[in-house]
DOBADREN-801687 format. One record per residue (C-alpha): residue in one letter; x negated, y, z negated. Coordinates in steps of 0.5 Angstrom, whole numbers. Each point is the difference from the previous one (the first is absolute). Example, Ala and Ser with C-alpha at 12.3 -4.5 7.8 and 13.67 -1.06 7.14 Angstrom:
BEGIN
+------+-------+-------+-------+
! kedo !    px !    py !    pz !
+------+-------+-------+-------+
!    A !   -25 !    -9 !   -16 !
!    S !    -2 !     7 !     2 !
+------+-------+-------+-------+
This chain:
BEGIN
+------+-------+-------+-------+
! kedo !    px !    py !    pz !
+------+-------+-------+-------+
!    X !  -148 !   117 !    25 !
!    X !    -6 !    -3 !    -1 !
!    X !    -4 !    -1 !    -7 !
!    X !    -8 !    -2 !    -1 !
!    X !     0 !    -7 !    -2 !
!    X !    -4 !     1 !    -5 !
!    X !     2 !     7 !    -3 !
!    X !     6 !     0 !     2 !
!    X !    -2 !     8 !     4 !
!    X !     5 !     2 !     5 !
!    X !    -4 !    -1 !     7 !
!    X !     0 !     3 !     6 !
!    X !     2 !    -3 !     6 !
!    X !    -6 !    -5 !     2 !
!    X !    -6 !     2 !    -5 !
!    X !    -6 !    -4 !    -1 !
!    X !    -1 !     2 !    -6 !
!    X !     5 !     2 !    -6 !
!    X !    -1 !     9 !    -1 !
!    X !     1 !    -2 !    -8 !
!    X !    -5 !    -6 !    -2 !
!    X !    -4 !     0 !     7 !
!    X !     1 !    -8 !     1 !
!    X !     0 !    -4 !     7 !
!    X !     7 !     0 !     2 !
!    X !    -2 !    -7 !     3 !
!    X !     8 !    -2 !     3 !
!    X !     6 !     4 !     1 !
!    X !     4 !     1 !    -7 !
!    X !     6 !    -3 !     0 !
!    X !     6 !     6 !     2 !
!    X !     3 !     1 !    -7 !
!    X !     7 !     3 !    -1 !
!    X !     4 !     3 !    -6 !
!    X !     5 !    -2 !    -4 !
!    X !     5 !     2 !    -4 !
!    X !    -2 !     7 !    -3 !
!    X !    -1 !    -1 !    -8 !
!    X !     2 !     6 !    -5 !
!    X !    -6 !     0 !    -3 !
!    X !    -8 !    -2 !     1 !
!    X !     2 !    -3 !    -6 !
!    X !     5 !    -5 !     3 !
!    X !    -4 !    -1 !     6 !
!    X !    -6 !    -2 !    -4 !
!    X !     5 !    -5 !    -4 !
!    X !     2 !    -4 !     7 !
!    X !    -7 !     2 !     2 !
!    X !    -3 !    -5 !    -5 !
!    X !     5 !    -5 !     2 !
!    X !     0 !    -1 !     8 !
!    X !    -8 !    -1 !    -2 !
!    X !     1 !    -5 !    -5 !
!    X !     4 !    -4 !     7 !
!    X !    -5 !     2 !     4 !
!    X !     2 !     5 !     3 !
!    X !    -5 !     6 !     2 !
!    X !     3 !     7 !    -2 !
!    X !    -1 !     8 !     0 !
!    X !     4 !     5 !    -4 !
!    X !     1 !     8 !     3 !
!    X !     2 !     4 !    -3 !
!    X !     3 !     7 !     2 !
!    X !    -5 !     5 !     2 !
!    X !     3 !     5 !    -4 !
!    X !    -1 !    -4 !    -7 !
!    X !    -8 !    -1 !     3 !
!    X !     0 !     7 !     2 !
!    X !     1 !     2 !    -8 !
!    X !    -4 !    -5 !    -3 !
!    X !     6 !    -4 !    -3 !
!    X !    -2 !    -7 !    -1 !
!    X !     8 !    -2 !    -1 !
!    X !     0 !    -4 !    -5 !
!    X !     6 !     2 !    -3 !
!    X !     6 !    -4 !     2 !
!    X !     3 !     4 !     4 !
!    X !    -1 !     6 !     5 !
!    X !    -6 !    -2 !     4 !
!    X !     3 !    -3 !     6 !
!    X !    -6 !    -6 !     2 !
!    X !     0 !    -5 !     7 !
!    X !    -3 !    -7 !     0 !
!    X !    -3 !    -3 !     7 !
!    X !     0 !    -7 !     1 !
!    X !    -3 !    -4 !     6 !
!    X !     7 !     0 !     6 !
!    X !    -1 !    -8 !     0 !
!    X !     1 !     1 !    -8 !
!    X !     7 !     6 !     0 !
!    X !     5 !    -4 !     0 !
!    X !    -3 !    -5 !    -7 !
!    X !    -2 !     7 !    -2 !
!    X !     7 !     2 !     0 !
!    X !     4 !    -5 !    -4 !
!    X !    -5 !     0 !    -5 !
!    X !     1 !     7 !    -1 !
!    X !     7 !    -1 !    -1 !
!    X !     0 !    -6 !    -4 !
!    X !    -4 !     5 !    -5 !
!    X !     4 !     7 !     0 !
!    X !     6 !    -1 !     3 !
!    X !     2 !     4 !    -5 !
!    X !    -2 !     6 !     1 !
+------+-------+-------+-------+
């Protein structure tokens, strides 16, 4: 999956411009995958803040019936949410997630 380097949109394969904030994509994105899904887009939001802290560029997605109904799955439970991280990034991305929330 490819995401616009300054919106984080998700992109079409080989666009030159992101469709959401009309910018120039000047070089391949880097690919990002997902990692372990979270529980809610509150959790995801939580690891979110952190993998930037260290540096790590991220998204979150939630599930596309919650973004059907409007739901901005704040509440802790309920609202599946994915982050995407750079593949170079996946495995430190991982640890950091289960250094967080292992318990759950």
């Amino acid at each position: 999956m490819r995401f616009c380097p300054h919106c984080h949109s998700q992109l079409l394969t080989d666009v030159k411009r992101c469709s959401n904030c009309d910018k120039e994509i000047l070089s391949s994105p880097p690919q990002m995958v997902a990692i372990h899904p979270l529980p809610s887009k509150l959790y995801a939001e939580m690891v979110k803040e952190v993998l930037e802290k260290r540096g790590i560029p991220c998204v979150i997605k939630t599930d596309p019936l919650s973004s059907a109904f409007g739901s901005d799955g704040t509440s802790a439970v309920g609202t599946q949410a994915t982050i995407y991280v750079p593949e170079d990034r996946q495995e430190e991305s991982e640890e950091i997630l289960h250094q967080m929330l292992d318990h759950i």
